[in-house]
C-alpha positions in Angstrom: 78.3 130.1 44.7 79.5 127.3 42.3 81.7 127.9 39.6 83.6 125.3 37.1 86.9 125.9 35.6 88.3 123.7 33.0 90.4 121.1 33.7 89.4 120.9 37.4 86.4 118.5 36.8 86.2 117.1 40.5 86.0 118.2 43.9 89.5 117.0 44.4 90.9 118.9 41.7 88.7 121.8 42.7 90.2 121.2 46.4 93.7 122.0 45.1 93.2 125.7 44.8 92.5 125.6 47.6 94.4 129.0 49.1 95.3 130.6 45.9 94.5 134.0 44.8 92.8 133.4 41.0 92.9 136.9 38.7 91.8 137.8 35.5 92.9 140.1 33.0 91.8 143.3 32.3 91.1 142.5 28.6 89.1 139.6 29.7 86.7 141.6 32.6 83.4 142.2 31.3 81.7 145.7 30.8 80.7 148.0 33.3 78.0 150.5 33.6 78.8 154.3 33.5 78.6 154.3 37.1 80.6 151.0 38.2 84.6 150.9 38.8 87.1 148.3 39.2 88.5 148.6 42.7 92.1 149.1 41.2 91.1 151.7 39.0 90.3 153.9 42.0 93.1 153.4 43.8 95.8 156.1 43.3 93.3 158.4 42.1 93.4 162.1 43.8 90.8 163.2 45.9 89.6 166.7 46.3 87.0 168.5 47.8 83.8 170.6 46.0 86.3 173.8 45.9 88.7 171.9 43.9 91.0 171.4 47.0 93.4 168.3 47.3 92.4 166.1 50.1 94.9 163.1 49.7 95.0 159.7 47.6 92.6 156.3 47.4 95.1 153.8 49.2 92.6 151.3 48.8 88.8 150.4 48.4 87.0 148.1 50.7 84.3 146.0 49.1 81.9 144.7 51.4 77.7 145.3 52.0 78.6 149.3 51.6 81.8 149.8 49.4 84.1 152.2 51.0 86.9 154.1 50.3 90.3 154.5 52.2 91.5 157.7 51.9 95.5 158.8 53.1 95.3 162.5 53.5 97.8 165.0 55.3 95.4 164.3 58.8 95.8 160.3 58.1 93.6 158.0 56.9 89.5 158.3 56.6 86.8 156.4 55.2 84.6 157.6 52.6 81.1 155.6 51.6 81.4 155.0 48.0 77.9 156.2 47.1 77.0 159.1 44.7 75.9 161.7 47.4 79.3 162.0 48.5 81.4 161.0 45.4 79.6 162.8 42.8 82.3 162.6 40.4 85.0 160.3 39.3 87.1 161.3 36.0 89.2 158.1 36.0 91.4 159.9 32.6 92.2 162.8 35.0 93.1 160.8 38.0 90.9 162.6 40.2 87.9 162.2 42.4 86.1 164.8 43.5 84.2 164.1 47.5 80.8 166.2 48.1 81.5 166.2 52.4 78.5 166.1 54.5 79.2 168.6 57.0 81.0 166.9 60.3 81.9 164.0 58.3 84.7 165.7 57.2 85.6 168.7 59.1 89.0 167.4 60.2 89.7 166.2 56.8 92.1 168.9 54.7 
């Protein structure tokens, strides 16, 4: 990946980032798709189950070659896939996201 950002116009200036964390603002991300989400928009949301049933709270999201979620629920922490078979529904104005389990995945999980 390159990227260039002004006022760092050689590899020595470039180099003296090196280490730092570099964010953006909300205002400035750029539009997402019906179906995308912002990591930190998921965490903190509420996650139930298909009967409505709290399961626990997104503590984090991992974002890698599948996308998980970490889950902190009254049985401790599990992993949930982020993909639409078993999140069906996210209603980020409600603060809740609603998991579709695959039996055995989540037996323990409630």
């Amino acid at each position: 990946m390159v990227a260039h950002f002004t006022g760092l116009d050689d590899r020595t200036a470039a180099e003296s980032l090196r280490g730092q964390l570099l964010f953006i603002g909300t205002e400035e991300r750029r539009s997402l798709d019906a179906d995308e989400y912002w990591p930190d928009e998921l965490v903190g949301l509420t996650v139930i189950g298909p009967q409505g049933e709290a399961l626990g709270v997104v503590v984090d999201v991992v974002v890698a070659a599948q996308d998980r979620l970490v889950v902190e629920g009254a049985s401790g922490r599990f992993d949930v896939p982020f993909v639409a078979e078993l999140v069906p529904e996210v209603d980020l104005s409600a603060r809740v996201l609603k998991l579709a389990p695959i039996p055995g995945l989540f037996d323990d999980v409630s």
